[in-house]
N, CA, C and O atoms as a CHARMM CRD file, in Angstrom:
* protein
*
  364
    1    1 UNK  N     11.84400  -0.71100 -19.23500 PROA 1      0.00000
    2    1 UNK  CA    12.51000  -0.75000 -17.95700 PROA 1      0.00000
    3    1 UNK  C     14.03400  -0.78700 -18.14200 PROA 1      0.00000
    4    1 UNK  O     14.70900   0.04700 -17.53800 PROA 1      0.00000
    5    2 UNK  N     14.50500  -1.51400 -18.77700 PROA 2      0.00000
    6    2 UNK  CA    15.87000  -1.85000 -19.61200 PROA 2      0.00000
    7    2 UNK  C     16.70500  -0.32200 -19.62800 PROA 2      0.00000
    8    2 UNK  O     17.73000  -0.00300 -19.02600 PROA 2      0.00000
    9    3 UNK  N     15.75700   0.55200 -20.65100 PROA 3      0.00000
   10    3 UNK  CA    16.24200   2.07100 -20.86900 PROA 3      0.00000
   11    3 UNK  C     16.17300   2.70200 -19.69600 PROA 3      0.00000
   12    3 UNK  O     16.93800   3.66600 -19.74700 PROA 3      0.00000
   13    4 UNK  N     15.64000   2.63600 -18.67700 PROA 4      0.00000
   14    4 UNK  CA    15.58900   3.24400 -17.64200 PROA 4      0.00000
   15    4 UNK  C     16.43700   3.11200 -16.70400 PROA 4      0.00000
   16    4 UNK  O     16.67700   3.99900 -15.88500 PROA 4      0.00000
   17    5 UNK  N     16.96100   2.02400 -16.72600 PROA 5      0.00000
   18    5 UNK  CA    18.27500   1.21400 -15.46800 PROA 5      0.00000
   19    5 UNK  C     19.42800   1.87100 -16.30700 PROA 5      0.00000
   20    5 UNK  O     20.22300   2.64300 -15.77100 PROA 5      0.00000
   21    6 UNK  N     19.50000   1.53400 -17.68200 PROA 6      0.00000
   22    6 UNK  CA    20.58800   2.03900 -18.68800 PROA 6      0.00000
   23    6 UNK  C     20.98600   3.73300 -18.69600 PROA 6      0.00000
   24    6 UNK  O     22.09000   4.26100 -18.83500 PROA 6      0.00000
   25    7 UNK  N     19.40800   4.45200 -18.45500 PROA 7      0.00000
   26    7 UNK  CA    20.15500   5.45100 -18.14900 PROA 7      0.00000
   27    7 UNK  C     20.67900   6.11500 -17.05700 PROA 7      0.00000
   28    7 UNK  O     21.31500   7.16900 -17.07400 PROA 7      0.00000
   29    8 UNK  N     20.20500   5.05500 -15.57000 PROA 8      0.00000
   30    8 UNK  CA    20.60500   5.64800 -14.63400 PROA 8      0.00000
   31    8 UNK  C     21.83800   4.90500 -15.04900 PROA 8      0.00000
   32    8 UNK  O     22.49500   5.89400 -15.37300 PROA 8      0.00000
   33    9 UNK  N     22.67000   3.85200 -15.28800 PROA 9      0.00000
   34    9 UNK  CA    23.55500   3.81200 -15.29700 PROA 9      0.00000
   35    9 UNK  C     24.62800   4.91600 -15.90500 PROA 9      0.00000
   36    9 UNK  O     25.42900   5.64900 -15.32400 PROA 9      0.00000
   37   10 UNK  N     24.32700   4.74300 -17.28700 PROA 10     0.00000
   38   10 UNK  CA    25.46400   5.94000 -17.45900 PROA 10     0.00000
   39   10 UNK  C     25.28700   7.50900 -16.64500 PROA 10     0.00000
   40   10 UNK  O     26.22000   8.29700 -16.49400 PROA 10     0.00000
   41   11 UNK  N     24.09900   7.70100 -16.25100 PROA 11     0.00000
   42   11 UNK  CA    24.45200   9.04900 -15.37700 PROA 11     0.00000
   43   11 UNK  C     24.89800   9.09200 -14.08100 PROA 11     0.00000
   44   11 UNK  O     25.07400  10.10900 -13.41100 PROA 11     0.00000
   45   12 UNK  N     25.12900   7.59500 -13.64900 PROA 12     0.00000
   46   12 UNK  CA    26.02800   7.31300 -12.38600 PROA 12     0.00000
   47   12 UNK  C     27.65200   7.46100 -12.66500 PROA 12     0.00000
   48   12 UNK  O     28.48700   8.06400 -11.99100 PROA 12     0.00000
   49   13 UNK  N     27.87500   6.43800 -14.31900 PROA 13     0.00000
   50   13 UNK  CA    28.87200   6.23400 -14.95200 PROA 13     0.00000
   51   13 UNK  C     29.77200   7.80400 -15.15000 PROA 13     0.00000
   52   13 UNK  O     30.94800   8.00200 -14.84400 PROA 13     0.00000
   53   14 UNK  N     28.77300   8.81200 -15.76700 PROA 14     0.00000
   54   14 UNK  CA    29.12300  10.18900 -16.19500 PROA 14     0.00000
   55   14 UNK  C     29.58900  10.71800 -14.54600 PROA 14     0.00000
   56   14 UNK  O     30.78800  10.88100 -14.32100 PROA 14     0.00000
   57   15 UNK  N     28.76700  10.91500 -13.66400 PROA 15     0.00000
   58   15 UNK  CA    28.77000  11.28900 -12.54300 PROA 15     0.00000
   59   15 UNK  C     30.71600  11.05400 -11.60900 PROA 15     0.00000
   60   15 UNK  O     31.45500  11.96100 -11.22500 PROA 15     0.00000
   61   16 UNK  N     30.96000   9.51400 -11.53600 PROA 16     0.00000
   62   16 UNK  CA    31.62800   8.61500 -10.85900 PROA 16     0.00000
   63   16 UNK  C     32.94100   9.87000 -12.33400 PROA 16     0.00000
   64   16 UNK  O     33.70500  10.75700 -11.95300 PROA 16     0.00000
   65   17 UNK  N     32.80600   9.59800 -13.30800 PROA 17     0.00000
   66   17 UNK  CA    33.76100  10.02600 -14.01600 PROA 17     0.00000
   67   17 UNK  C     34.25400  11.53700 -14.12800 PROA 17     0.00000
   68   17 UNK  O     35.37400  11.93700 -14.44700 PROA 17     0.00000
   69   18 UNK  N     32.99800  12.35100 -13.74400 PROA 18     0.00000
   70   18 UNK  CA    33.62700  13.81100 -12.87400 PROA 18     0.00000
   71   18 UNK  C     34.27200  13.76800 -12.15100 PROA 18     0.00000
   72   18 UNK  O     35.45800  13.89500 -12.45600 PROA 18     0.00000
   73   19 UNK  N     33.89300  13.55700 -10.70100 PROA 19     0.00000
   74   19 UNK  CA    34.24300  13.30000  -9.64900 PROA 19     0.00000
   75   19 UNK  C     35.47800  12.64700  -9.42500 PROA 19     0.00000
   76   19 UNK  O     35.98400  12.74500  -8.30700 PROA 19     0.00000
   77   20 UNK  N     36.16600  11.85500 -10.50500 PROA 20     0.00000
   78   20 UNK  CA    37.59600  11.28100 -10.72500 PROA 20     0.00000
   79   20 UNK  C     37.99200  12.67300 -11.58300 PROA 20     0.00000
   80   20 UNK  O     38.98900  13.15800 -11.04800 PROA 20     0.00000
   81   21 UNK  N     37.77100  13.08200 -12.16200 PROA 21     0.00000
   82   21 UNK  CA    38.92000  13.84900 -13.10200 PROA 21     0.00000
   83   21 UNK  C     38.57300  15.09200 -12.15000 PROA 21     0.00000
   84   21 UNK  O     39.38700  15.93000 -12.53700 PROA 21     0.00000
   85   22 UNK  N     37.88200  15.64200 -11.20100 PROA 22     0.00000
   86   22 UNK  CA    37.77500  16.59500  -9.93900 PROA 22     0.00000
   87   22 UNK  C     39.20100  16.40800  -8.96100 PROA 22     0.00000
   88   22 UNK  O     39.91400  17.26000  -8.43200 PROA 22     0.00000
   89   23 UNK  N     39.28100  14.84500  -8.97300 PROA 23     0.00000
   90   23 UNK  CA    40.00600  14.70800  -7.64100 PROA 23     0.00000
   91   23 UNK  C     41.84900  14.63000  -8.35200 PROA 23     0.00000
   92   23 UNK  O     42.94300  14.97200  -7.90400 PROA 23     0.00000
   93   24 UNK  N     41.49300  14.15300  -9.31700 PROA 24     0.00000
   94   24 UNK  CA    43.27200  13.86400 -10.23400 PROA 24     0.00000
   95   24 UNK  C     43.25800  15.81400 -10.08100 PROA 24     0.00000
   96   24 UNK  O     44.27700  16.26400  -9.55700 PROA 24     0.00000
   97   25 UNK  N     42.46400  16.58900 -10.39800 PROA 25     0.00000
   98   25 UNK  CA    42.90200  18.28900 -10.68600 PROA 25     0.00000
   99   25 UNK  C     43.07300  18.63800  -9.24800 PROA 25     0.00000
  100   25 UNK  O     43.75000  19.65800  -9.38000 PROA 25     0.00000
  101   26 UNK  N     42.95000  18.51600  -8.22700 PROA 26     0.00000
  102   26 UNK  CA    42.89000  18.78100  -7.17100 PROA 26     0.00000
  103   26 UNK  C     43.49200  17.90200  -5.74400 PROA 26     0.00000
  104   26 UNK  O     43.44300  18.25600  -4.56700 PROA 26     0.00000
  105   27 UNK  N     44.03300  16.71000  -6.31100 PROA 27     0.00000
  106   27 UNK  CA    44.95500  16.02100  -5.70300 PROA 27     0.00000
  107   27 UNK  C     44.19100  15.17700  -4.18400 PROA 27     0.00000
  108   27 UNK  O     44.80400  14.61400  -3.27700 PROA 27     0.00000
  109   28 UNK  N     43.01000  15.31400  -4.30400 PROA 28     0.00000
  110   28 UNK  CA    42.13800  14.93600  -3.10300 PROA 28     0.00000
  111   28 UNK  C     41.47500  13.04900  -3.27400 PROA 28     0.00000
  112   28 UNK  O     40.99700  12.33300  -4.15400 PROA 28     0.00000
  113   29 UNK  N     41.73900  12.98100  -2.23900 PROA 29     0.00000
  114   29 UNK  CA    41.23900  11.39500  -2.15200 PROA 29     0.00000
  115   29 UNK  C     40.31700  11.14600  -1.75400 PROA 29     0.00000
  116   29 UNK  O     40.05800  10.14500  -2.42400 PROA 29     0.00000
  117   30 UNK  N     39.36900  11.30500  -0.99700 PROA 30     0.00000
  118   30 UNK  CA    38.23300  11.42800  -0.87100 PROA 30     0.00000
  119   30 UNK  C     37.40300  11.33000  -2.47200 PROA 30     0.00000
  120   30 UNK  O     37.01600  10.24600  -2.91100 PROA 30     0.00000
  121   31 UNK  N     37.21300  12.66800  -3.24200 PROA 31     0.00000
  122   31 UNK  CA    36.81200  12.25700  -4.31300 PROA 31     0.00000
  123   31 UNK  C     36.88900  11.10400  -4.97000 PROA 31     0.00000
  124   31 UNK  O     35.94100  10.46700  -5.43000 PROA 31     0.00000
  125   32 UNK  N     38.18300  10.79700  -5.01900 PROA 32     0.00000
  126   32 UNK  CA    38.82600   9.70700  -5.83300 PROA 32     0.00000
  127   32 UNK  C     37.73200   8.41500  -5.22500 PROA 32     0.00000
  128   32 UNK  O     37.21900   7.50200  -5.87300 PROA 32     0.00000
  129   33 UNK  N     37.64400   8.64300  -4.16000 PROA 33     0.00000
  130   33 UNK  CA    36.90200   7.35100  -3.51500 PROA 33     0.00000
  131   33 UNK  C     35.23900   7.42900  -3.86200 PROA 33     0.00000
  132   33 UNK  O     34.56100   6.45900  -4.19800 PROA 33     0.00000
  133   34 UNK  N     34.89800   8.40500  -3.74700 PROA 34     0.00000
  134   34 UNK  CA    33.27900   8.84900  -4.38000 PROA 34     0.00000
  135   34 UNK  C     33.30300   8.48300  -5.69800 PROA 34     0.00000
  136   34 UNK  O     32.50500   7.87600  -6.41200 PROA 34     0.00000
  137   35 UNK  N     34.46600   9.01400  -5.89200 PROA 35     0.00000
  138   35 UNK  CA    34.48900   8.61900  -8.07800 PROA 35     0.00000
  139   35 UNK  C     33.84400   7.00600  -7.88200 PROA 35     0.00000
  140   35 UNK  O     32.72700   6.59700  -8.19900 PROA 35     0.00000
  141   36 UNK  N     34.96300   6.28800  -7.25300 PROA 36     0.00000
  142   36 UNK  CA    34.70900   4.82000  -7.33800 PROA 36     0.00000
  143   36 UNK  C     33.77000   4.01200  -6.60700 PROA 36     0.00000
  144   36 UNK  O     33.47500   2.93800  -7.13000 PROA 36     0.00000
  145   37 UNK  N     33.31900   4.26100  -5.66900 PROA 37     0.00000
  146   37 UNK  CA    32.05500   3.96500  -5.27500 PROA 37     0.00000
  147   37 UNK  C     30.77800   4.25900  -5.81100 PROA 37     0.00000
  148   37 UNK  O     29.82800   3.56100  -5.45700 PROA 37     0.00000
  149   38 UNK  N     30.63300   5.07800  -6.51600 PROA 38     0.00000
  150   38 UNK  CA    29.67600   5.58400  -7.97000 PROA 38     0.00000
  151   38 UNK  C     29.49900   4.86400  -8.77400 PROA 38     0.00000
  152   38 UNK  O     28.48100   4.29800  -9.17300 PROA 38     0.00000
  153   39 UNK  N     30.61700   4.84200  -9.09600 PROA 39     0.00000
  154   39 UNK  CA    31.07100   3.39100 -10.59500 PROA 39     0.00000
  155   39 UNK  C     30.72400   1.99600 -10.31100 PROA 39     0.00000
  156   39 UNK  O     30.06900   1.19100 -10.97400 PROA 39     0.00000
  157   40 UNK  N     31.46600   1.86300  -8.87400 PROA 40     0.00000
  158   40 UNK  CA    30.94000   0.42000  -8.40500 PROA 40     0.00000
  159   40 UNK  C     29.36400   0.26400  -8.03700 PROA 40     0.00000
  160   40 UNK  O     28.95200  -0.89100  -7.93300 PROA 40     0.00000
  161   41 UNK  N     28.44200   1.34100  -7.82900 PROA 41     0.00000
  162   41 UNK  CA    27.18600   1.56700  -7.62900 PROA 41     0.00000
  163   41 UNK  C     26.96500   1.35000  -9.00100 PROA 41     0.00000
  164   41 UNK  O     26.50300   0.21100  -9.06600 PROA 41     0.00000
  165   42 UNK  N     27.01400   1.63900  -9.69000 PROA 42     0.00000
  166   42 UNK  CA    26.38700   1.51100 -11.48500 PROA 42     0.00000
  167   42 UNK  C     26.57200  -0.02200 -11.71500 PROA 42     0.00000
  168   42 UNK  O     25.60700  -0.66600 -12.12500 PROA 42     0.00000
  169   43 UNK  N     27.74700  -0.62800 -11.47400 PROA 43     0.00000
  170   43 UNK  CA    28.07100  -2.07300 -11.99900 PROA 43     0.00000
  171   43 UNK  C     27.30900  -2.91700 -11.25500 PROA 43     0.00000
  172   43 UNK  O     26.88700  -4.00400 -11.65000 PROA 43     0.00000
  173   44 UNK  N     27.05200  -2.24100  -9.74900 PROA 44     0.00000
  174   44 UNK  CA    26.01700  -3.40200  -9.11500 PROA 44     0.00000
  175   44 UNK  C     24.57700  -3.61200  -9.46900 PROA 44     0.00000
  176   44 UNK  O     23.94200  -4.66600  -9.50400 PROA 44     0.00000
  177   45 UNK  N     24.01700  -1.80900  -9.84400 PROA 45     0.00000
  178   45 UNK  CA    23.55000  -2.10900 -10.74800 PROA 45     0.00000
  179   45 UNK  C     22.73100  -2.83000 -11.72300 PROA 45     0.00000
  180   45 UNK  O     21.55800  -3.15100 -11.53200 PROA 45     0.00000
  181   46 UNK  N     23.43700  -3.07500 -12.81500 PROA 46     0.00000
  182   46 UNK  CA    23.20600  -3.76800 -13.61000 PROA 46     0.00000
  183   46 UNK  C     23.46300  -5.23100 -13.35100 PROA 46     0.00000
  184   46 UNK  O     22.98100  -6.07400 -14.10700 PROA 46     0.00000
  185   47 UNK  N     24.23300  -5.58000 -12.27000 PROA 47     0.00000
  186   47 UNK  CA    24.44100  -6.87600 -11.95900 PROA 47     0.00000
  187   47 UNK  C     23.26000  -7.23900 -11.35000 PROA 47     0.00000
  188   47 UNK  O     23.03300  -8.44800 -11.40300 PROA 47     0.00000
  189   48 UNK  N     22.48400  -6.59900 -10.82000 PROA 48     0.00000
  190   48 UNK  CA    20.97300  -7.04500  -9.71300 PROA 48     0.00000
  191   48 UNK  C     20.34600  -7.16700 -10.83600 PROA 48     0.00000
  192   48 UNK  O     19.51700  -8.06900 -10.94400 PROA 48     0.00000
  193   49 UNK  N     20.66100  -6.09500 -12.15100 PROA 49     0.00000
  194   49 UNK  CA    19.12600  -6.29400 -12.69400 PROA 49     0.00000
  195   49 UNK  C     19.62900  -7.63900 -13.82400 PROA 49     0.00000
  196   49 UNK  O     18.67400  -8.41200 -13.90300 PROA 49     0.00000
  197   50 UNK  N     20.36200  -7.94200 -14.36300 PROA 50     0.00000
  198   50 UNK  CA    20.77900  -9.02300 -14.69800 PROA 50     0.00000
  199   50 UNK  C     20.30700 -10.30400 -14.28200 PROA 50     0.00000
  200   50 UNK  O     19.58500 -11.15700 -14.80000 PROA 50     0.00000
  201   51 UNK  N     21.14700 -10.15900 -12.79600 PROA 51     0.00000
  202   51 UNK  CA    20.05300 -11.43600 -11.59000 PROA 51     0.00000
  203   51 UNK  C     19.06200 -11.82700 -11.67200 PROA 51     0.00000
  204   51 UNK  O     18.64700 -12.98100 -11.77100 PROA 51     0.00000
  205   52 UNK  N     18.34500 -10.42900 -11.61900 PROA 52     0.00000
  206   52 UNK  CA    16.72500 -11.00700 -11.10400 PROA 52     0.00000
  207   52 UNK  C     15.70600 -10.80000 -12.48500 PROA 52     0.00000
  208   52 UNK  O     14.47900 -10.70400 -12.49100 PROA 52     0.00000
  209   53 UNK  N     16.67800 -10.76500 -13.66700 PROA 53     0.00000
  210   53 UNK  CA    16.05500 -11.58700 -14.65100 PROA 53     0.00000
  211   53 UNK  C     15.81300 -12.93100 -15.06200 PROA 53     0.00000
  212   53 UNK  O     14.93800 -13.66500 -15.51900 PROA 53     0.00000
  213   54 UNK  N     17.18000 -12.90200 -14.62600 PROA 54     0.00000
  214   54 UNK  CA    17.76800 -14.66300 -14.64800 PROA 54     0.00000
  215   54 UNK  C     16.72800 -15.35500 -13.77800 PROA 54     0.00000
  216   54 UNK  O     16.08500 -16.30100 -14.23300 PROA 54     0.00000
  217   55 UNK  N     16.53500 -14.88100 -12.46300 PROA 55     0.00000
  218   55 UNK  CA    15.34500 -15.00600 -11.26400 PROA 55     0.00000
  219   55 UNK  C     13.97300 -15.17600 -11.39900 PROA 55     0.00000
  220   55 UNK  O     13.33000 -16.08500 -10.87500 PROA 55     0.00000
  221   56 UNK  N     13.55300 -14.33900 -12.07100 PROA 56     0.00000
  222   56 UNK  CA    12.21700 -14.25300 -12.32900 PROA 56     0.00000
  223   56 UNK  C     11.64800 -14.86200 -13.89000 PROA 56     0.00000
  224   56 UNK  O     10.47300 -14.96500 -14.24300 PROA 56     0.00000
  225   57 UNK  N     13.03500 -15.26000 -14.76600 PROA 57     0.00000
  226   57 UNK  CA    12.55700 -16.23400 -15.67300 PROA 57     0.00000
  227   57 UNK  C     12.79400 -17.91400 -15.08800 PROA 57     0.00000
  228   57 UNK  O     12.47700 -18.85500 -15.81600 PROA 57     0.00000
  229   58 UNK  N     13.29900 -18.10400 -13.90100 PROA 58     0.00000
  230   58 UNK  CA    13.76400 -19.13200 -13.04100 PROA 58     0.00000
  231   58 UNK  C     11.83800 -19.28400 -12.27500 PROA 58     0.00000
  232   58 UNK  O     11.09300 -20.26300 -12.23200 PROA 58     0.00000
  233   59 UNK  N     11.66100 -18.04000 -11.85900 PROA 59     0.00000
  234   59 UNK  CA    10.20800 -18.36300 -11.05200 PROA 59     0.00000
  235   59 UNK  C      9.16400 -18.68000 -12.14700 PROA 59     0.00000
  236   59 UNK  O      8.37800 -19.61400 -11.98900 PROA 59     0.00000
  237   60 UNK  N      9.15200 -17.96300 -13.17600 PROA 60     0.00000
  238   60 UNK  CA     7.88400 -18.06500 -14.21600 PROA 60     0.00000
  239   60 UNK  C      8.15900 -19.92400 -14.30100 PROA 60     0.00000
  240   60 UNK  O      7.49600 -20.69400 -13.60600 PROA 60     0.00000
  241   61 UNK  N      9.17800 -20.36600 -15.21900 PROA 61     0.00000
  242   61 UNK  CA     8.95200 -21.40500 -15.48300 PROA 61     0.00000
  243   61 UNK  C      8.65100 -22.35300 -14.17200 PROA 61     0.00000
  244   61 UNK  O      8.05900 -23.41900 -14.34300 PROA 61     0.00000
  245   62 UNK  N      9.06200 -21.95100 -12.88300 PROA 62     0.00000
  246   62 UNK  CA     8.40600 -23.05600 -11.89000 PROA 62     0.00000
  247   62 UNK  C      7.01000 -23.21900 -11.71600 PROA 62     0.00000
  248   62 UNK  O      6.33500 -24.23200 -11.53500 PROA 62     0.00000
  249   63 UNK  N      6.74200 -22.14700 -11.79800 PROA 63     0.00000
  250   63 UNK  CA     4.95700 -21.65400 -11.55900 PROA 63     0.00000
  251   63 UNK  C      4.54500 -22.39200 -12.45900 PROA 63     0.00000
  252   63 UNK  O      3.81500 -23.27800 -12.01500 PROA 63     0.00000
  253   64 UNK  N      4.77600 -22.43400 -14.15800 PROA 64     0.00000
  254   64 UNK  CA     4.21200 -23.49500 -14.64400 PROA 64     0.00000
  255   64 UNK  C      4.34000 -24.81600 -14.84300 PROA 64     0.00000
  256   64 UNK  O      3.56200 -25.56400 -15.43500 PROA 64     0.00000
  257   65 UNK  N      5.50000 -25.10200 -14.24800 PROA 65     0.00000
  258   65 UNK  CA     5.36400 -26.86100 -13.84900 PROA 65     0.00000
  259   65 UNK  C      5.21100 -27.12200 -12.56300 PROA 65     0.00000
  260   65 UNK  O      5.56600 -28.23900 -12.18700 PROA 65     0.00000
  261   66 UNK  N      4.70800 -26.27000 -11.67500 PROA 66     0.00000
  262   66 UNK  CA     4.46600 -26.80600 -10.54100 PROA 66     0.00000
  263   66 UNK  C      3.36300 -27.59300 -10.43900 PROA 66     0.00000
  264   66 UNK  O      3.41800 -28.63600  -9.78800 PROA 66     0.00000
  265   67 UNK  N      2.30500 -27.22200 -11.02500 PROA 67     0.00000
  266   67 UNK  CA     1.10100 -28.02600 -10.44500 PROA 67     0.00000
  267   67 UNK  C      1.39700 -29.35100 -11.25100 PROA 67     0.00000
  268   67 UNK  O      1.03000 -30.37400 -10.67300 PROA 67     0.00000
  269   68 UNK  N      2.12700 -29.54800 -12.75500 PROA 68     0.00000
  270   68 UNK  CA     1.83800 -31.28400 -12.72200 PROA 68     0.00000
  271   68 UNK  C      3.25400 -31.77900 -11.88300 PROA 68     0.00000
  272   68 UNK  O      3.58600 -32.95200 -12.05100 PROA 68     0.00000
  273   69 UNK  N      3.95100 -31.07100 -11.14300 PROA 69     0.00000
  274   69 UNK  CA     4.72000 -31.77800 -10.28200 PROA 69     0.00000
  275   69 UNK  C      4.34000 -32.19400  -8.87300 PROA 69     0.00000
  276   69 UNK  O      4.73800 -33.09300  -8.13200 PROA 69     0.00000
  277   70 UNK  N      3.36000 -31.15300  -8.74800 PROA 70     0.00000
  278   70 UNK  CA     2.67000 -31.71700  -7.44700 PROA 70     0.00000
  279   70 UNK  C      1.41100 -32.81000  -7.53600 PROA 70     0.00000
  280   70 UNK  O      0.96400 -33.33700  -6.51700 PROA 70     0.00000
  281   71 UNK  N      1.01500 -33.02400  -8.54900 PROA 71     0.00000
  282   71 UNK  CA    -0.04300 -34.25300  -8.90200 PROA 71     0.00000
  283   71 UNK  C      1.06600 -35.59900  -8.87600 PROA 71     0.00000
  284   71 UNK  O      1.05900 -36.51700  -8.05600 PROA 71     0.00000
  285   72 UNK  N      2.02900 -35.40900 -10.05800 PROA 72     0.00000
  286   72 UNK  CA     3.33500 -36.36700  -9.56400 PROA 72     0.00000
  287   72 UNK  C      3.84000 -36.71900  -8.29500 PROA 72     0.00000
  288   72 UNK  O      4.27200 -37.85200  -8.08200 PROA 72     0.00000
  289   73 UNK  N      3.81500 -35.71300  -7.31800 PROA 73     0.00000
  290   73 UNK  CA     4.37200 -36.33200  -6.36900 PROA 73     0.00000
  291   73 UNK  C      3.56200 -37.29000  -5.54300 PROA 73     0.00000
  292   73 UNK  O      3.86400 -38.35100  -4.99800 PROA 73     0.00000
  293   74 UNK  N      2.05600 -36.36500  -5.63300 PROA 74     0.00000
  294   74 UNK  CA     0.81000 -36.80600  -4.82100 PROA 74     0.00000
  295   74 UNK  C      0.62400 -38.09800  -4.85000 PROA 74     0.00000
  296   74 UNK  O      0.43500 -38.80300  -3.85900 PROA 74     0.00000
  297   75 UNK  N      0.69200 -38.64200  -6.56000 PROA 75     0.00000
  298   75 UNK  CA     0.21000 -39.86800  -7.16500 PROA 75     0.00000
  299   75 UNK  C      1.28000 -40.80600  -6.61500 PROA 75     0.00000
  300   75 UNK  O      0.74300 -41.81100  -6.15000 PROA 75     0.00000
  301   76 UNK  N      2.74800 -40.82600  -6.49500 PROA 76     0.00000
  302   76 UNK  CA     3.47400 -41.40600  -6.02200 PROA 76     0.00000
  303   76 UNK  C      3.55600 -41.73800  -4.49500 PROA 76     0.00000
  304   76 UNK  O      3.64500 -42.90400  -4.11200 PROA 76     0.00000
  305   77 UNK  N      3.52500 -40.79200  -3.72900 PROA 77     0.00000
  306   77 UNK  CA     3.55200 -40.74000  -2.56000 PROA 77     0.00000
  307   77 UNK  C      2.27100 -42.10100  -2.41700 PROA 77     0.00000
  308   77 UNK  O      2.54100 -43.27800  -2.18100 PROA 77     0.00000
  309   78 UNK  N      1.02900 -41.58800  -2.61200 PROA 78     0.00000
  310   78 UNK  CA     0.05600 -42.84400  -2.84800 PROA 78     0.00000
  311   78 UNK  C     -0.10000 -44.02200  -2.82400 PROA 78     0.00000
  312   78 UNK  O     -0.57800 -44.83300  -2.03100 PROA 78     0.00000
  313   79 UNK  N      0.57900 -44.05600  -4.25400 PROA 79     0.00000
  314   79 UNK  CA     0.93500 -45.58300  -4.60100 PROA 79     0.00000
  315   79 UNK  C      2.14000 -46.30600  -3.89300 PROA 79     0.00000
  316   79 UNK  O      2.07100 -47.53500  -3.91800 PROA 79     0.00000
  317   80 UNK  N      3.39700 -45.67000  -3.17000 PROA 80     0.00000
  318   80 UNK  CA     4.14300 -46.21000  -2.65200 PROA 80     0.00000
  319   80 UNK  C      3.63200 -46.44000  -1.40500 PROA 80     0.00000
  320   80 UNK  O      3.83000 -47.52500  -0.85800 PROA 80     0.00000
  321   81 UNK  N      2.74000 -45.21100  -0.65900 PROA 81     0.00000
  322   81 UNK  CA     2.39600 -45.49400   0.80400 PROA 81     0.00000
  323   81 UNK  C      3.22600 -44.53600   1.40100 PROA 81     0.00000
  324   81 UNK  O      2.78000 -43.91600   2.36600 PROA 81     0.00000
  325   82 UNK  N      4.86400 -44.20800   0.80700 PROA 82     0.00000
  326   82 UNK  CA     5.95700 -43.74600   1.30800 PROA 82     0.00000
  327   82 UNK  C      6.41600 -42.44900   0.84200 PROA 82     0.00000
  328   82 UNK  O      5.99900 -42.19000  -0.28700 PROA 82     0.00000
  329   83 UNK  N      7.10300 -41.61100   1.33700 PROA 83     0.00000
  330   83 UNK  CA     7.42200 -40.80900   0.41700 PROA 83     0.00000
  331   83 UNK  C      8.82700 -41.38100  -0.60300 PROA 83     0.00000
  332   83 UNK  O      9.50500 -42.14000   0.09100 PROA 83     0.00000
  333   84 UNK  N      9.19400 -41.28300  -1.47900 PROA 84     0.00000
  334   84 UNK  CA    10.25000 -41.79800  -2.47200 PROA 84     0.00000
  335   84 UNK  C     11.65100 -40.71900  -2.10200 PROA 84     0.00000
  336   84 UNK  O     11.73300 -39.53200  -1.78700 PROA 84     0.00000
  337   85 UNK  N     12.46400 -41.61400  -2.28500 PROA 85     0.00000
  338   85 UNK  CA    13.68400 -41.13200  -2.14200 PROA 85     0.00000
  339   85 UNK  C     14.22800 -39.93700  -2.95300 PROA 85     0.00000
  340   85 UNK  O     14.92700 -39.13400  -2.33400 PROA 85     0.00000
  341   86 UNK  N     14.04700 -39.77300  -3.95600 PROA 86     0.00000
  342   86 UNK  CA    13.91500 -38.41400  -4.49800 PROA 86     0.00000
  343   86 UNK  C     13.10800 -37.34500  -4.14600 PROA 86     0.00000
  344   86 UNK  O     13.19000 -36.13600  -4.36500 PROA 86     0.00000
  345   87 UNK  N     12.38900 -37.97000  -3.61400 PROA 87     0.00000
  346   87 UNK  CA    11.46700 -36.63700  -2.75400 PROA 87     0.00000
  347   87 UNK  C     12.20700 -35.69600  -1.23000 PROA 87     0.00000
  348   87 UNK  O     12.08100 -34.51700  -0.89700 PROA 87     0.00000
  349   88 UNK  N     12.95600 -36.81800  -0.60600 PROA 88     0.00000
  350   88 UNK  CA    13.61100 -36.16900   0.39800 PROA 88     0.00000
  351   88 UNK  C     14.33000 -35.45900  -0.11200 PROA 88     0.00000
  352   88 UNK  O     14.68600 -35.53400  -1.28800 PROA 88     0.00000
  353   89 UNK  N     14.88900 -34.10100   1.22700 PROA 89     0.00000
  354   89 UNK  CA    15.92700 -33.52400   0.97100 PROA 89     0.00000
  355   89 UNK  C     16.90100 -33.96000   1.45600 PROA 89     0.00000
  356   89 UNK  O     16.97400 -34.35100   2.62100 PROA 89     0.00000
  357   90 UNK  N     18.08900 -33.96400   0.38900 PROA 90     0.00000
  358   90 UNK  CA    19.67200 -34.33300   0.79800 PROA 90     0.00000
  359   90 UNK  C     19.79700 -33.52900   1.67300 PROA 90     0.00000
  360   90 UNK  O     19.11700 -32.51200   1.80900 PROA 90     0.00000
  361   91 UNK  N     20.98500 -34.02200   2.59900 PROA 91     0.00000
  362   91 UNK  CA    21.42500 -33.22400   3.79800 PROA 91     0.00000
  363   91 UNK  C     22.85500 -32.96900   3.31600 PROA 91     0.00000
  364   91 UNK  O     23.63400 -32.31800   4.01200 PROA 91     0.00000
């Protein structure tokens, strides 16, 4: 998947970098602005897929401590009668 984001990137990267050396030969701004909105499309990119690695190694590990956190809470809640102060949410 990695190689696949990687190569749309650089063929956004290649793309965004025509489209600039189009608009410097031809003095047009418009291009110039496609150039860079291209480029900034590639960097976002890789910034999402970055994220929602970070994300989805953030969800895996919850999934597996969730269930002895929810026996923890269960067992507490229980024995206090109450819910515990760490259990609320801060406001």
């Amino acid at each position: 998947m990695l190689f696949l984001i990687l190569a749309i990137v650089i063929a956004l990267v290649a793309w965004s970098l025509r489209l600039m050396e189009q608009a410097l030969k031809g003095q047009e701004f418009s291009l110039m602005l496609a150039g860079f909105l291209v480029a900034s499309s590639a960097a976002a990119l890789m910034a999402v897929y970055f994220l929602m690695g970070n994300y989805m190694m953030y969800i895996k590990q919850d999934a597996q401590t969730s269930p002895r956190l929810d026996y923890v809470s269960t067992a507490l809640i229980e024995s206090y009668g109450a819910t515990p102060n760490w259990l609320v949410e801060a406001n």
